[in-house]
mmCIF file of the N, C-alpha and C atoms, coordinates in Angstrom:
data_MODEL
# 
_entry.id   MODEL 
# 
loop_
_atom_site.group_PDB 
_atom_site.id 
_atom_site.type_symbol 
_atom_site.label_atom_id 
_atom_site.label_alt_id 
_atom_site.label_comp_id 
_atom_site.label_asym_id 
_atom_site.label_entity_id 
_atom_site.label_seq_id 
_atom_site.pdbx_PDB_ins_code 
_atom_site.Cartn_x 
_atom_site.Cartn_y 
_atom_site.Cartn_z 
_atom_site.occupancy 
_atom_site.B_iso_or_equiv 
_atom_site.pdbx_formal_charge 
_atom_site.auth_seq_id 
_atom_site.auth_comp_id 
_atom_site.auth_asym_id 
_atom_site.auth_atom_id 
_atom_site.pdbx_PDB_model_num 
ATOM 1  N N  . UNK A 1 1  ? -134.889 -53.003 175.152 1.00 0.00 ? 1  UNK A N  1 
ATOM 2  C CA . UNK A 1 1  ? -134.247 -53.394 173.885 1.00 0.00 ? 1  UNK A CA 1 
ATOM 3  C C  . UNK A 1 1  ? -132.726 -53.413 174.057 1.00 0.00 ? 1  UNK A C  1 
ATOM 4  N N  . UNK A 1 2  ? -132.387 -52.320 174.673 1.00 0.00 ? 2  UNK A N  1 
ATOM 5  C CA . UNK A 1 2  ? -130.557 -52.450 174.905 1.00 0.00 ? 2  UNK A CA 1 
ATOM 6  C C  . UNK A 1 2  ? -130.182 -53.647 175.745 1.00 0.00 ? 2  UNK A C  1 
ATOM 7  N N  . UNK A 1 3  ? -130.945 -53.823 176.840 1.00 0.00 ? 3  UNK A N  1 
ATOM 8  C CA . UNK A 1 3  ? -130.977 -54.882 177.652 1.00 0.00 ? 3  UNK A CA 1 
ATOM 9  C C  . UNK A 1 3  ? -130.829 -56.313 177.166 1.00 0.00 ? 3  UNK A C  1 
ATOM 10 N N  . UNK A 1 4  ? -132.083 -56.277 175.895 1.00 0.00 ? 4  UNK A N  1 
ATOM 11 C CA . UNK A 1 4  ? -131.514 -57.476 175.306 1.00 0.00 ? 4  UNK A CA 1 
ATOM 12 C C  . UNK A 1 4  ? -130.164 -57.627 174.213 1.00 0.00 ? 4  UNK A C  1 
ATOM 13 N N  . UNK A 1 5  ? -129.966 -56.420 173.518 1.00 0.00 ? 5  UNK A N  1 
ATOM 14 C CA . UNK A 1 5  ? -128.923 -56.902 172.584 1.00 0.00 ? 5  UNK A CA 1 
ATOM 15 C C  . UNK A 1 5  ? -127.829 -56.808 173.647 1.00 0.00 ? 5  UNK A C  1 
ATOM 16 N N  . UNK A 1 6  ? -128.131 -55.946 174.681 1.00 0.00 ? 6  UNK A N  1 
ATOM 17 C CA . UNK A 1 6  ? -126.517 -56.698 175.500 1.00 0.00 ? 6  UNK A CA 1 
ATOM 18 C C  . UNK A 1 6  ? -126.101 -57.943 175.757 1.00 0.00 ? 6  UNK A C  1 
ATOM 19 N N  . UNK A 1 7  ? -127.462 -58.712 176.359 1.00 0.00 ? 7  UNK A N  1 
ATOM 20 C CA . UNK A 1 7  ? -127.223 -59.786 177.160 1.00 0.00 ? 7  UNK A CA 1 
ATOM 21 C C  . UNK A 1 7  ? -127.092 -60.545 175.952 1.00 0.00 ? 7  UNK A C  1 
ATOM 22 N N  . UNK A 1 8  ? -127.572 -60.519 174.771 1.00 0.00 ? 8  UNK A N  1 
ATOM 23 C CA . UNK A 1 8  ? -127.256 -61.033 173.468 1.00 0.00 ? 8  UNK A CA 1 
ATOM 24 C C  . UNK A 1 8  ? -125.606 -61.662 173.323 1.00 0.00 ? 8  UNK A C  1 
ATOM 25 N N  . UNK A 1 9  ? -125.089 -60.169 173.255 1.00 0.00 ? 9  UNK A N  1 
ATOM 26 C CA . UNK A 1 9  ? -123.550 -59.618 173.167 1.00 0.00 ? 9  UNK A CA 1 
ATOM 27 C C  . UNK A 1 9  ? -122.513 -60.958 174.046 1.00 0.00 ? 9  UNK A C  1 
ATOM 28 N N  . UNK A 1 10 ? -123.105 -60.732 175.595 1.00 0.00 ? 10 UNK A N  1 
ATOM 29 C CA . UNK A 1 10 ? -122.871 -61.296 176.653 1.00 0.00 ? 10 UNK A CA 1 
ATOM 30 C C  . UNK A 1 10 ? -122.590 -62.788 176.179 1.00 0.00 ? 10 UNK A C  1 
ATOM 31 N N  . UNK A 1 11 ? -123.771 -63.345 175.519 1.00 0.00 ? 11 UNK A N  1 
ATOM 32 C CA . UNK A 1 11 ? -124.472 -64.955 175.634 1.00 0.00 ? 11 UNK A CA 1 
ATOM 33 C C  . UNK A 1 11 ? -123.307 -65.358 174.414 1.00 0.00 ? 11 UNK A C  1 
ATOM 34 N N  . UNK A 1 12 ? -123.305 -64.820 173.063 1.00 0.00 ? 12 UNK A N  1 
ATOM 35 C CA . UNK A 1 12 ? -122.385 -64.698 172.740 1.00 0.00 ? 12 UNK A CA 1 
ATOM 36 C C  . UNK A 1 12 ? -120.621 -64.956 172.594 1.00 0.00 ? 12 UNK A C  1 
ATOM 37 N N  . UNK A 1 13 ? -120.533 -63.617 173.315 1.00 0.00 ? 13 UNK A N  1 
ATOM 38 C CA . UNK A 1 13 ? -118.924 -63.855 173.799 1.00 0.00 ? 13 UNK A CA 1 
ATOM 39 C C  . UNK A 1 13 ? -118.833 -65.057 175.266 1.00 0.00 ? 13 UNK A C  1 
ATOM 40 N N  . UNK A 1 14 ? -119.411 -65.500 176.294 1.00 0.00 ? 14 UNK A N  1 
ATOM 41 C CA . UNK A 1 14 ? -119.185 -66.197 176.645 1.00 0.00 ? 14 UNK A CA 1 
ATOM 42 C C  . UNK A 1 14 ? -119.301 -67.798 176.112 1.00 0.00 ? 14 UNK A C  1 
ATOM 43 N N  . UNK A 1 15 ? -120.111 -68.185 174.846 1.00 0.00 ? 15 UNK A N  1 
ATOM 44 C CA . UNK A 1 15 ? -120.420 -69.116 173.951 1.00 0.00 ? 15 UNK A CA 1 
ATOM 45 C C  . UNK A 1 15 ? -119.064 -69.141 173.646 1.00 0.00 ? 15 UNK A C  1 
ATOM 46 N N  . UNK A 1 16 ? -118.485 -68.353 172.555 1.00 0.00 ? 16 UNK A N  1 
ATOM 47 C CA . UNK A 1 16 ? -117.236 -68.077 172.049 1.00 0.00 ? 16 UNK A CA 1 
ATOM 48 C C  . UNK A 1 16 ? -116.503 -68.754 172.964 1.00 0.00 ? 16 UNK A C  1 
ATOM 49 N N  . UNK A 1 17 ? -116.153 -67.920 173.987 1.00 0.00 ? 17 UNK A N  1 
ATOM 50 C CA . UNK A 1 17 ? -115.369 -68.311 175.003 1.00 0.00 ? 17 UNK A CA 1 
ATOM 51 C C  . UNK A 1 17 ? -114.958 -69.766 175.386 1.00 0.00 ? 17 UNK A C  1 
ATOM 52 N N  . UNK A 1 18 ? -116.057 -70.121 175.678 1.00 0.00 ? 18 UNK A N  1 
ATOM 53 C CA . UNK A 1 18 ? -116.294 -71.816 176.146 1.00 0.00 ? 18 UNK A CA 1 
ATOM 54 C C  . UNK A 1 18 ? -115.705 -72.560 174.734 1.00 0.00 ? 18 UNK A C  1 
ATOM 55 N N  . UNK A 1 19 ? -116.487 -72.200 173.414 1.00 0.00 ? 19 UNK A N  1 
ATOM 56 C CA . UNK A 1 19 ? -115.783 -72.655 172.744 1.00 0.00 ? 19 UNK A CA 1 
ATOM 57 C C  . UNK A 1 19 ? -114.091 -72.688 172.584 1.00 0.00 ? 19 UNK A C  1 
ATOM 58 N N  . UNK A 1 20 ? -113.745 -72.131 172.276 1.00 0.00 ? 20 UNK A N  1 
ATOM 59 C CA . UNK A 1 20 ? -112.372 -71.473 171.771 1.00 0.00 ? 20 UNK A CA 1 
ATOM 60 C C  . UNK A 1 20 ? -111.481 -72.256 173.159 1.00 0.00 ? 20 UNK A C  1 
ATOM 61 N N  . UNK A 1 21 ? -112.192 -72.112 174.421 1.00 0.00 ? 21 UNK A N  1 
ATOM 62 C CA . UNK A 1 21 ? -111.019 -72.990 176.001 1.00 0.00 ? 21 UNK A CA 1 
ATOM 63 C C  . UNK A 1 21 ? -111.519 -74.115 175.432 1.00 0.00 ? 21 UNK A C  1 
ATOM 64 N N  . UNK A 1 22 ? -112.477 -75.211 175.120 1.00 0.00 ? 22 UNK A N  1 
ATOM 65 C CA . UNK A 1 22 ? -112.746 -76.519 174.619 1.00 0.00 ? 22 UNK A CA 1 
ATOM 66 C C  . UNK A 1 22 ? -111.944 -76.829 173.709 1.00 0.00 ? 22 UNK A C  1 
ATOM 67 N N  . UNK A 1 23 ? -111.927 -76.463 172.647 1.00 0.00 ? 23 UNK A N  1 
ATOM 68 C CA . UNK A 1 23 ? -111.658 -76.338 171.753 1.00 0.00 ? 23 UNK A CA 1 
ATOM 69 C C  . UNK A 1 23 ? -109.161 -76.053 171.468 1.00 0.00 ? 23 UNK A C  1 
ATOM 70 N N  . UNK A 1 24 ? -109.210 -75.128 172.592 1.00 0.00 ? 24 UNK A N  1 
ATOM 71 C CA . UNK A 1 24 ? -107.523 -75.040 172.687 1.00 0.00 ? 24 UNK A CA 1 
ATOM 72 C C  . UNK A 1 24 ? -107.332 -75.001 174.104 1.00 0.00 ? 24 UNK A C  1 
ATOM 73 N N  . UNK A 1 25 ? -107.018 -76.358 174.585 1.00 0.00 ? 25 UNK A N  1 
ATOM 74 C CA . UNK A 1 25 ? -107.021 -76.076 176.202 1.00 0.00 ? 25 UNK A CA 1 
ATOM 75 C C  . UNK A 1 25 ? -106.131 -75.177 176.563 1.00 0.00 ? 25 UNK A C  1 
ATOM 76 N N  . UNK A 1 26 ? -105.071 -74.646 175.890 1.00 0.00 ? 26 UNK A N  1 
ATOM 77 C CA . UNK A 1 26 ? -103.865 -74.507 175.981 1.00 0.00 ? 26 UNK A CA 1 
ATOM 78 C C  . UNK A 1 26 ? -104.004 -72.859 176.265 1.00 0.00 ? 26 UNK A C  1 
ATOM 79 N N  . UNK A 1 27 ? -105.039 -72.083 176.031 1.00 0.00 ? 27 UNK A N  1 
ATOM 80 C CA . UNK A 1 27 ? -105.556 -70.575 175.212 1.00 0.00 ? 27 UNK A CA 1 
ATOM 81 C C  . UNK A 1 27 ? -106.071 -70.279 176.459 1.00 0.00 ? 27 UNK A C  1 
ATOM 82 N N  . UNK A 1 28 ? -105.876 -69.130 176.862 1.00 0.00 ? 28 UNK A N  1 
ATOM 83 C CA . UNK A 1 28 ? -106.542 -68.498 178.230 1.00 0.00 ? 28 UNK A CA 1 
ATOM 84 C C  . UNK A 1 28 ? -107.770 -67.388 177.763 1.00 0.00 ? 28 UNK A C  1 
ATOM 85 N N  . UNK A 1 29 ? -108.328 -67.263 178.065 1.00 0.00 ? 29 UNK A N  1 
ATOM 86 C CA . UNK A 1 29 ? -109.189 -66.062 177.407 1.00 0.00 ? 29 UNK A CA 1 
ATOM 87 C C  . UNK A 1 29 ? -109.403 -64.795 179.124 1.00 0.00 ? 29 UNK A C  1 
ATOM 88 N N  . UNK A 1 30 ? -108.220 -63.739 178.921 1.00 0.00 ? 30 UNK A N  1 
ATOM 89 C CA . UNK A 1 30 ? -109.102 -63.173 180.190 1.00 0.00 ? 30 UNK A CA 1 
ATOM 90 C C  . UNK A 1 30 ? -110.577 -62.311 180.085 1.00 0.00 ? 30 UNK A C  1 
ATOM 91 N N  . UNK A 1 31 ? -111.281 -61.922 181.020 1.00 0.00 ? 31 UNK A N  1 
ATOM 92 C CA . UNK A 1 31 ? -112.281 -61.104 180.881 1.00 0.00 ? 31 UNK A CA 1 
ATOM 93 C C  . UNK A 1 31 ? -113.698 -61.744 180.668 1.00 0.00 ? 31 UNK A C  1 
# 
């Protein structure tokens, strides 16, 4: 169960991620 709400967490913030650099090429996101 932790396993999944992590990889949840994970799927998530890297979604975000991709969005937000698409979205402002200009925006670095580290981490």
């Amino acid at each position: 169960m932790t396993i999944a709400i992590v990889d949840d967490a994970v799927l998530i913030r890297q979604g975000l991620k991709k969005l937000i650099e698409t979205s402002y090429p200009d925006v670095t996101i580290v981490g």
